[in-house]
C-alpha positions in Angstrom: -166.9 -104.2 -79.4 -169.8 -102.0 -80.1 -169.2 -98.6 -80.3 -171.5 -96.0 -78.4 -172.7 -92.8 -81.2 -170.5 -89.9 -80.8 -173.1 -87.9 -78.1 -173.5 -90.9 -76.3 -169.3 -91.3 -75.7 -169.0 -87.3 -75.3 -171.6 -87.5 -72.4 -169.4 -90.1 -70.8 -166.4 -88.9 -71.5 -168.1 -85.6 -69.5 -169.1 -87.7 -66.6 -165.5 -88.3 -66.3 -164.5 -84.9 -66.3 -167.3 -83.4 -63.8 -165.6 -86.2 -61.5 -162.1 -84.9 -62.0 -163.3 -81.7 -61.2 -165.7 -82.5 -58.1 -162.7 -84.6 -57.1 -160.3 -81.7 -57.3 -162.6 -79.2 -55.6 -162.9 -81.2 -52.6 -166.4 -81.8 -53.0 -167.9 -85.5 -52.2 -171.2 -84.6 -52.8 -170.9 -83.7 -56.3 -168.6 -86.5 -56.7 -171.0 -88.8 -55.1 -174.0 -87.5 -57.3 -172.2 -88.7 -60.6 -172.7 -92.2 -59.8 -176.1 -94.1 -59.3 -178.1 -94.5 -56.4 -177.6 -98.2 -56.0 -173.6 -97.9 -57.1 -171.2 -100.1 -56.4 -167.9 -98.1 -55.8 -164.7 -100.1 -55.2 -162.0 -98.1 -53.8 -158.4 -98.8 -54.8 -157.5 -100.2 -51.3 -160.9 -102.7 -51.8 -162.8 -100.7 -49.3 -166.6 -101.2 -50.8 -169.5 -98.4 -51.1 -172.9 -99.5 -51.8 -174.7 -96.2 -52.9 -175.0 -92.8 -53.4 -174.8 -91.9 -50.3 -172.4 -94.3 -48.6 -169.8 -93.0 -51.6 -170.8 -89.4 -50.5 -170.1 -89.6 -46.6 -167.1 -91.7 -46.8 -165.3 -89.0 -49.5 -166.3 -86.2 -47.1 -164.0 -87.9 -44.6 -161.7 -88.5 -47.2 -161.3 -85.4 -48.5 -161.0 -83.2 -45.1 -158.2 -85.4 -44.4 -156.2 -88.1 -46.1 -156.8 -86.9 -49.6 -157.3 -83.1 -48.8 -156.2 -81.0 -51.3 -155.3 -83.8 -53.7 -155.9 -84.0 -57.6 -157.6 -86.6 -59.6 -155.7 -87.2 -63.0 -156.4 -90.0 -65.4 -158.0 -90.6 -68.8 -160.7 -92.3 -70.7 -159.1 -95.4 -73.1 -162.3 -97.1 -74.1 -165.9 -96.6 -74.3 -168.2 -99.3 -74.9 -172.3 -99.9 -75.6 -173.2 -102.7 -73.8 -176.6 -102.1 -74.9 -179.2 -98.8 -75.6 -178.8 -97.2 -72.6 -175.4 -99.2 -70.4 -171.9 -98.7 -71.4 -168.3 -99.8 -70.2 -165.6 -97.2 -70.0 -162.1 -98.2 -69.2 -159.7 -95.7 -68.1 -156.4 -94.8 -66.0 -156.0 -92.7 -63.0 -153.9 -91.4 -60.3 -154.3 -89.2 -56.8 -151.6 -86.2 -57.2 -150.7 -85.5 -53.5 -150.5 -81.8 -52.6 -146.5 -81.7 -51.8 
């Protein structure tokens, strides 16, 4: 395992919380913009994204209904280089329903 330099895993580890937070706000385009342009987002029911801007439109929906309201909760266990400028960061989360 090679570990990224301290900066490197405290910008990641702030990419994870901007997405807590855009999460928790309700707002699907600032979650959206965290991730690449050509991401690939699977969803925890298998539901697949392909992009920015499929990821953005299908968390609007989300978020003005199902998940409206909800929190994002988790944390970061592992961050690793893959190489100068990739890394692989394992974590845990969880949707906190309103009620």
């Amino acid at each position: 395992m090679t570990t990224p330099s301290p900066a490197d895993e405290q910008s990641i580890r702030a990419i994870f919380e901007a997405l807590t937070a855009a999460w928790d706000r309700g707002d699907a385009r600032a979650y959206a913009a965290l991730f690449t342009e050509d991401s690939d987002y699977v969803a925890f029911d298998g539901t697949r994204l392909r992009g920015r801007v499929a990821n953005e439109e299908a968390h609007r929906v989300l978020f003005s209904s199902f998940l409206k309201d909800t929190r994002l909760v988790g944390e970061l266990d592992s961050v690793r280089a893959l190489g100068p400028d990739a890394a692989l960061a394992h974590g845990t989360g969880a949707v906190v329903m309103p009620w």
